[in-house]
MISE-978011 format. One record per residue: x, y negated, z negated of N, C-alpha, C in turn; residue in three letters; residue number from 0; chain. Coordinates in Angstrom, 2 decimals. Atoms other than C-alpha are relative to their C-alpha. Last residue first. Layout:
((X, Y, Z), (X, Y, Z), (X, Y, Z), ALA, NUM, A);
...
END
This chain:
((1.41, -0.47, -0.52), (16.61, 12.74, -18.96), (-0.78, -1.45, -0.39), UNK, 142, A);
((-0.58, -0.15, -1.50), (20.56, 11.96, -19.53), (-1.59, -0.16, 0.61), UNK, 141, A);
((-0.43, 0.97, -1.14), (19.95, 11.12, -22.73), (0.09, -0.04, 1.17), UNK, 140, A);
((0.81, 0.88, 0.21), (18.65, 14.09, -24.17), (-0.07, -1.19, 0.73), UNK, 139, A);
((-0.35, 1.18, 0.58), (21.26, 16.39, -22.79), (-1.56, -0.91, 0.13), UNK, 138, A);
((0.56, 0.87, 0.16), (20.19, 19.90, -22.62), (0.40, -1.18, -0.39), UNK, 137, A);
((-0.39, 0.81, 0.89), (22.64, 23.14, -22.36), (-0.87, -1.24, 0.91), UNK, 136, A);
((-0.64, 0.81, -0.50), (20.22, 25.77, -20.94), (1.00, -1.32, -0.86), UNK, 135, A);
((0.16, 1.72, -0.55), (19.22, 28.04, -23.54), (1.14, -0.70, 0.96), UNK, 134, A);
((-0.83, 1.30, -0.07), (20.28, 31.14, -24.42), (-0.53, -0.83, 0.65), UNK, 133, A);
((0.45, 0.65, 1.25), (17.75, 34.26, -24.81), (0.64, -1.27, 0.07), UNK, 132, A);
((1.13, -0.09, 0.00), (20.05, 36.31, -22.18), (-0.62, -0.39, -1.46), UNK, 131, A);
((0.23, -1.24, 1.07), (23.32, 35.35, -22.20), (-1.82, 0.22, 0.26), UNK, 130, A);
((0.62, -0.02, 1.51), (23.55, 32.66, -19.62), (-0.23, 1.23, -0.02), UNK, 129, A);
((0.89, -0.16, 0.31), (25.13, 33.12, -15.95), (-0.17, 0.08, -1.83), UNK, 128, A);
((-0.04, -0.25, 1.43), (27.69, 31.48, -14.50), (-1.20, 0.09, -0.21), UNK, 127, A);
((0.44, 1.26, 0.98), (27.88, 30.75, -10.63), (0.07, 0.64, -1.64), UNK, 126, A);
((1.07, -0.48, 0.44), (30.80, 31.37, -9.08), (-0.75, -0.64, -1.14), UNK, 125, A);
((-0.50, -0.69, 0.94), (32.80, 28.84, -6.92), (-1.25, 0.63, -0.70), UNK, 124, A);
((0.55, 0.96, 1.22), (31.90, 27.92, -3.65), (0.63, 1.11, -1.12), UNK, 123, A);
((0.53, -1.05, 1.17), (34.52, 29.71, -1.04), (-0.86, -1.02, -1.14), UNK, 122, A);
((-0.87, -0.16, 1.34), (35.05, 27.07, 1.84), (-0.46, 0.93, -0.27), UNK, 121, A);
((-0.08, 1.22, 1.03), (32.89, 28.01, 4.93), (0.65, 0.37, -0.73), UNK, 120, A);
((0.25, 0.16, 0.89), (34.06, 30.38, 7.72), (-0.25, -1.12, -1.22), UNK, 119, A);
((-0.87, -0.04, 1.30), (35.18, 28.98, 10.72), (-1.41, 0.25, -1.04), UNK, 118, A);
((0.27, -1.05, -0.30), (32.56, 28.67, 14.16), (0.72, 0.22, -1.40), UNK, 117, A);
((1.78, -0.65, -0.09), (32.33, 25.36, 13.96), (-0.11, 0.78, -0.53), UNK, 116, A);
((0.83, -0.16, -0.95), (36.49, 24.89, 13.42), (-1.33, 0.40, 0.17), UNK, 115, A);
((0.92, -0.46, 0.43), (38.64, 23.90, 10.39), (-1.09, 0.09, 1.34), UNK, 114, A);
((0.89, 1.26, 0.38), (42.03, 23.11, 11.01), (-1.39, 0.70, 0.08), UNK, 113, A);
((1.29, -0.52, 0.93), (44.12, 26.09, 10.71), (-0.89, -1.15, -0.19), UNK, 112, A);
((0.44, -1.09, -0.28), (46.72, 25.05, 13.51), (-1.03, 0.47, -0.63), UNK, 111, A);
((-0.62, -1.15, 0.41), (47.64, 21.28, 12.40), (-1.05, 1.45, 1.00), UNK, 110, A);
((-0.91, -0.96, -0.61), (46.79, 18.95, 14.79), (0.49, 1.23, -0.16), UNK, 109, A);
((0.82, -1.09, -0.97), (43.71, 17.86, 13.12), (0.60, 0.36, 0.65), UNK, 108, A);
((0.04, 0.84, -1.45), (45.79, 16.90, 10.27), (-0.33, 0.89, 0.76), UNK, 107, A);
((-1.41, -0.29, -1.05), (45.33, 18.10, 6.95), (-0.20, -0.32, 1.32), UNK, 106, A);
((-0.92, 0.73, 0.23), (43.94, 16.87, 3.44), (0.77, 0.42, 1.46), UNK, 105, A);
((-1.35, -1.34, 0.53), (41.20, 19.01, 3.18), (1.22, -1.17, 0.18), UNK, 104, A);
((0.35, 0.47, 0.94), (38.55, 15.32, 4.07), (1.50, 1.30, -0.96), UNK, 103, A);
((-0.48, 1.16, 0.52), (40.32, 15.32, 7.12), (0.24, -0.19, -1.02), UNK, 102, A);
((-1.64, -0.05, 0.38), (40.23, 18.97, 8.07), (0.53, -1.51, -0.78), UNK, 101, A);
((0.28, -1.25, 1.19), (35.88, 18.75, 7.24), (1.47, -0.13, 0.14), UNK, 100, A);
((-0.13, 0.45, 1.39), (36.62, 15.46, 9.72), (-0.14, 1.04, -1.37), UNK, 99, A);
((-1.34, 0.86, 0.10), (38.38, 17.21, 12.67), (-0.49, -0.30, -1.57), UNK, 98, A);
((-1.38, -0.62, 0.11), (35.53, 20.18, 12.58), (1.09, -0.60, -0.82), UNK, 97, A);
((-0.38, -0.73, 1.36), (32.92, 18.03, 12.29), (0.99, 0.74, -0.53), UNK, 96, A);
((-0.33, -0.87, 0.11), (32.95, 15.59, 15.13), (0.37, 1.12, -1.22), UNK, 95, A);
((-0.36, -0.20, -1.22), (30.56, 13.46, 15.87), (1.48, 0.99, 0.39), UNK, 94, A);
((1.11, -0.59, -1.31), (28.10, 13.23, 13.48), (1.01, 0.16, 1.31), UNK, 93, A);
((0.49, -0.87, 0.22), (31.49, 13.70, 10.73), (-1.36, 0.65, 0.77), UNK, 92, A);
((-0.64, -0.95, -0.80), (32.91, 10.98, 12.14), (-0.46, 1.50, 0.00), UNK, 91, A);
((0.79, 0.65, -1.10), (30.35, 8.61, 10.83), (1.16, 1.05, 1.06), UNK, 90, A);
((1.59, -0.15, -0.88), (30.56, 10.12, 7.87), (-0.44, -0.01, 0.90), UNK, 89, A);
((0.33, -1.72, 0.14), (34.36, 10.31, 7.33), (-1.40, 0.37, 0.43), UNK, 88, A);
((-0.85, -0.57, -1.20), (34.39, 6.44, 8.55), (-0.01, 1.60, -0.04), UNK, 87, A);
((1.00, -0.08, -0.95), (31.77, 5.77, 5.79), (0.39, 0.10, 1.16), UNK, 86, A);
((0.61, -0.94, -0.15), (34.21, 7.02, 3.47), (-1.38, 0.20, 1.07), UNK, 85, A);
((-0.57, -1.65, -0.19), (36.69, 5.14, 4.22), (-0.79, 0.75, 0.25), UNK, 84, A);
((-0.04, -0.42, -1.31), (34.51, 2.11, 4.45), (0.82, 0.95, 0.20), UNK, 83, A);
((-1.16, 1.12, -0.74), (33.56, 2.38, 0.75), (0.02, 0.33, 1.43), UNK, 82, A);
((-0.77, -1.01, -0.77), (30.29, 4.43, -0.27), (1.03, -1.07, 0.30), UNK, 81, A);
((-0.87, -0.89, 1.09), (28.20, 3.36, -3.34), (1.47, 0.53, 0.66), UNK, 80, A);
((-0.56, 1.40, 1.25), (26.64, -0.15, -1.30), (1.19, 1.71, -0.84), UNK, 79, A);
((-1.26, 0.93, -0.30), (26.47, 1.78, 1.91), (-0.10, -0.74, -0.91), UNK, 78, A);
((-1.09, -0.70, -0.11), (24.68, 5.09, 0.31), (1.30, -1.01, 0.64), UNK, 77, A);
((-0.46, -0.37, 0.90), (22.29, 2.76, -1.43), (1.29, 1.25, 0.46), UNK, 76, A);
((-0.22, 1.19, 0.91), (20.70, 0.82, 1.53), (1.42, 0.44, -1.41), UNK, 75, A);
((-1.19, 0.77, -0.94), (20.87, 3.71, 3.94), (0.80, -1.23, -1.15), UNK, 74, A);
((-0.93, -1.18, -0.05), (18.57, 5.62, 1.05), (1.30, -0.14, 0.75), UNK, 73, A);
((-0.22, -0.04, 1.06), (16.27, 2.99, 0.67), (1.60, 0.75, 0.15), UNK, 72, A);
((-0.34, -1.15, 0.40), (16.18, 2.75, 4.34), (0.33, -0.11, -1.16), UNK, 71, A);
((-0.92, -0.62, 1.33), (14.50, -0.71, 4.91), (-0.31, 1.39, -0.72), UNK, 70, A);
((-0.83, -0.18, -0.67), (12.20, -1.51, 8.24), (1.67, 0.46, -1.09), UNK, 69, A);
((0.50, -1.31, -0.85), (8.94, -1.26, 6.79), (1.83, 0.38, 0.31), UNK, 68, A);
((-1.14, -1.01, 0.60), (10.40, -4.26, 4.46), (-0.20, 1.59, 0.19), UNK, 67, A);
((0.49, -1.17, -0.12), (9.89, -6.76, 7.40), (0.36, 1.51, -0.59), UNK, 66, A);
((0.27, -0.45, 1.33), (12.13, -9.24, 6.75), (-1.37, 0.41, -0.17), UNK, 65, A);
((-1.30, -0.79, 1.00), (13.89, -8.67, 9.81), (-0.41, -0.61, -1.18), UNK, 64, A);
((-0.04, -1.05, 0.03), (10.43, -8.91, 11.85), (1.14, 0.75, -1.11), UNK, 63, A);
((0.79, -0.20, 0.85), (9.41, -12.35, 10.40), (0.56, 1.82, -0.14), UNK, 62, A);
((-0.02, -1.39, -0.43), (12.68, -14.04, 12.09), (-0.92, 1.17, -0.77), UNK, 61, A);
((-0.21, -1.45, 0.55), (11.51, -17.39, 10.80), (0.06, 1.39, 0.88), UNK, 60, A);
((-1.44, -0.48, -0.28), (12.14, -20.20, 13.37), (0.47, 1.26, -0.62), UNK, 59, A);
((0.05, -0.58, -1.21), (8.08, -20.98, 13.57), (1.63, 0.44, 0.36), UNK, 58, A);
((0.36, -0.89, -0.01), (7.81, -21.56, 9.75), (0.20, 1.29, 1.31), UNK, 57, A);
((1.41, -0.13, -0.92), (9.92, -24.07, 10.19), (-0.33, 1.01, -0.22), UNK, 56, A);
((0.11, -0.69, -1.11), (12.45, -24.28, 6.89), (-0.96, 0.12, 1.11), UNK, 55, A);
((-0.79, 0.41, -1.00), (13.44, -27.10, 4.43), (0.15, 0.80, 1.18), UNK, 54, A);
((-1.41, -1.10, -0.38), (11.95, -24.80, 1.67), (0.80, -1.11, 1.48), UNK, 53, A);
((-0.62, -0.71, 0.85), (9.77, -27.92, 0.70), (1.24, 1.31, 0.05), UNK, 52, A);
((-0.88, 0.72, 0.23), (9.32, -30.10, 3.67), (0.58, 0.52, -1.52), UNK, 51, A);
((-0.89, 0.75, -0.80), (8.63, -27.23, 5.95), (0.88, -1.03, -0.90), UNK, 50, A);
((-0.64, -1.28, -0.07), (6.12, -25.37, 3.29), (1.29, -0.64, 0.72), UNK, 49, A);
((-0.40, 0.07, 1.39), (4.50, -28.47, 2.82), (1.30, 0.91, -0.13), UNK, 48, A);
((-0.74, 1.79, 0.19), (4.02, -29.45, 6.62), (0.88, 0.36, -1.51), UNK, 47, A);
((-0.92, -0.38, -0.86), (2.64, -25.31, 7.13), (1.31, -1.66, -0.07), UNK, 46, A);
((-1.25, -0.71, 0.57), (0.69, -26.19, 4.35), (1.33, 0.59, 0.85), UNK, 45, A);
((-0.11, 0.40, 1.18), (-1.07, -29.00, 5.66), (1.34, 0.91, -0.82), UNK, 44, A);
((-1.25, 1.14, -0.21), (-1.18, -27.64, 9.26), (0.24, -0.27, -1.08), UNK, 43, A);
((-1.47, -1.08, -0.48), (-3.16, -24.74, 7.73), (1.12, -0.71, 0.32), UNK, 42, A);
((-0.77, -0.71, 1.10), (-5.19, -27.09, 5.62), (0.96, 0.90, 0.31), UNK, 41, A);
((-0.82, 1.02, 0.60), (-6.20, -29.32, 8.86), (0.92, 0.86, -1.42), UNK, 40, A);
((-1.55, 0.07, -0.40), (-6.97, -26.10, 10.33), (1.03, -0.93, 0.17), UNK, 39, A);
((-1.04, -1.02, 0.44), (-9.68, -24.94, 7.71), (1.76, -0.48, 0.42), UNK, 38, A);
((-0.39, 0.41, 1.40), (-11.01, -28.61, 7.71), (1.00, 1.57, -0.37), UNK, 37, A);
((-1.11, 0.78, 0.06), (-11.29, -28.03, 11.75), (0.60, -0.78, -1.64), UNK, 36, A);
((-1.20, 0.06, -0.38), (-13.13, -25.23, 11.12), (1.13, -0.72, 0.15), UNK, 35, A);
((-0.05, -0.67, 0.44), (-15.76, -26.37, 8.94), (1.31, 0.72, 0.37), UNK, 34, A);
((-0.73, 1.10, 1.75), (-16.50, -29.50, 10.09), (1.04, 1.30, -0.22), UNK, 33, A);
((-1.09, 0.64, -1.22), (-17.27, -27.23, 14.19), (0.68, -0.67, -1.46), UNK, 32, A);
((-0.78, -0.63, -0.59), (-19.68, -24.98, 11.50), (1.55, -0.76, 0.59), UNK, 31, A);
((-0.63, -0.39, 1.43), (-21.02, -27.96, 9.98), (1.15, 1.03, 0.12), UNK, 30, A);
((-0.94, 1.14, 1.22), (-22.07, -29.21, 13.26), (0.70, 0.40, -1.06), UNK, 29, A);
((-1.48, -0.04, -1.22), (-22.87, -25.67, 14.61), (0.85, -1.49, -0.38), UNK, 28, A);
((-0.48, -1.23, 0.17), (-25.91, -25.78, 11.82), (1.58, -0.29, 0.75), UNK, 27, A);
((-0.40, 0.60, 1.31), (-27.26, -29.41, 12.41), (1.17, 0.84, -0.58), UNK, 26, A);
((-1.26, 0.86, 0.07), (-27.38, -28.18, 15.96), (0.64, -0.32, -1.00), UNK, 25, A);
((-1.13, -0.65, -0.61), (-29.58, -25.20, 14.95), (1.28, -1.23, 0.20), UNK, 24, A);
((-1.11, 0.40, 0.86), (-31.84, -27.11, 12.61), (1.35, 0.73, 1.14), UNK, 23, A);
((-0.41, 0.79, 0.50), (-34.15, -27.16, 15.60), (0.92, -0.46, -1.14), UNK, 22, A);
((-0.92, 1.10, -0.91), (-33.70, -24.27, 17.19), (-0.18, -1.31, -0.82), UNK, 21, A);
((0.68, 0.79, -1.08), (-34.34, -22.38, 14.52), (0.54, -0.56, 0.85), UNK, 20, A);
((-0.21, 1.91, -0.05), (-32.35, -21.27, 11.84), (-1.23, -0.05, 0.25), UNK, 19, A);
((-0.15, -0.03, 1.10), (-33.56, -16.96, 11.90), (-0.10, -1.61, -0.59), UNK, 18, A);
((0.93, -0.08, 0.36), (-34.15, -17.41, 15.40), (-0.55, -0.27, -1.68), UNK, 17, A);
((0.56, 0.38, -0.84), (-31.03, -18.32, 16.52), (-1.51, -0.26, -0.56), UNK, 16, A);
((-0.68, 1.14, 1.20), (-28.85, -16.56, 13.86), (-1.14, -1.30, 0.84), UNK, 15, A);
((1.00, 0.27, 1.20), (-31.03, -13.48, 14.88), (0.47, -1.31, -0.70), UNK, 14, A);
((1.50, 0.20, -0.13), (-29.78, -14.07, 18.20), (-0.59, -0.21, -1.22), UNK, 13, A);
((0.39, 1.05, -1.03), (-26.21, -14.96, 17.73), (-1.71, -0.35, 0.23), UNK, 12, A);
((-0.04, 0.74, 1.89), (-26.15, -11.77, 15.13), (0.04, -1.47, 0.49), UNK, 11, A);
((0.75, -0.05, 0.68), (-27.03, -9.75, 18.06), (0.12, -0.82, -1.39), UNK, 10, A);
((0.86, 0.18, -0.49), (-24.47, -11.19, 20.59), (-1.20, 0.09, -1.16), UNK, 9, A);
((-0.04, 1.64, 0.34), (-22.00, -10.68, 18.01), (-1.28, -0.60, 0.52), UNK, 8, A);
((0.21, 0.74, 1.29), (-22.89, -7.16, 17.76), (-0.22, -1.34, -0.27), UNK, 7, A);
((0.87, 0.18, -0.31), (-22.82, -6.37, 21.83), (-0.83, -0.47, -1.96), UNK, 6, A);
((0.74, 0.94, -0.12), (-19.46, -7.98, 21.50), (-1.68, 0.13, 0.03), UNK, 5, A);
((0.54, -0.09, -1.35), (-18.05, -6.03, 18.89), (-0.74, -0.82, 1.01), UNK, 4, A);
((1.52, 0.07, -0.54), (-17.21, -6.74, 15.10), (-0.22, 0.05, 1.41), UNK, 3, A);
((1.01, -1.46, -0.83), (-14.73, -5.36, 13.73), (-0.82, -0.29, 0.15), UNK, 2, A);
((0.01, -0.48, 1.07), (-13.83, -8.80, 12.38), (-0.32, 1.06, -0.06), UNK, 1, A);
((0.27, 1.17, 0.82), (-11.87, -10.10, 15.37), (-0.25, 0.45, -1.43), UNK, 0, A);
END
């Protein structure tokens, strides 16, 4: 409820008991019993408003799919930059790597040198090293 426990409630029952009285006590639980049912006239209220304004039930919302726990930034932005080509290379690529590493080379997985697990990787190209004292080249803009 409110982290509160039952042998808590109990105690805050008593001192609410004693604390009143019994005699204002009813007067008390009256206001209380007002009190709620004015909260859950205002919940119906807006739940009515909400309905005749967005034109939607509250109770038809799918709450979980817009739930933004559930959004891969990173899913989000590699299928908006990626066409379905390339998300066919990807998606082939968990399942077979070989074929698609020959795909992306330009050659058919029939051919004989297609690219296998076990195959050496491409050659990267070398890297270039600065003079010593030289500066990185720096674009302002870019940063």
């Amino acid at each position: 409820m409110f982290g509160i426990n039952t042998p808590e409630l109990i105690l805050i029952l008593v001192l609410a008991v004693l604390v009143i009285g019994p005699s204002r006590l009813p007067g008390y639980v009256e206001k209380l019993k007002n009190l709620i049912r004015e909260v859950r006239r205002m919940a119906s209220g807006a739940r009515e408003t909400i309905k005749e304004e967005a034109g939607v039930d509250i109770d038809d919302i799918d709450w979980k799919k817009l739930d933004p726990r559930q959004y891969d930034p990173r899913r989000i932005i590699r299928e908006a930059l990626l066409d379905d080509d390339d998300m066919e290379t990807i998606n082939s690529l968990k399942t077979s790597p070989g074929a698609a590493i020959a795909s992306m080379m330009g050659k058919d997985s029939s051919e004989k040198d297609t690219v296998q697990p076990g195959d050496a990787a491409p050659e990267m190209p070398e890297l270039v090293r600065l003079p010593d004292g030289e500066l990185a080249p720096y674009d302002v803009e870019a940063t």
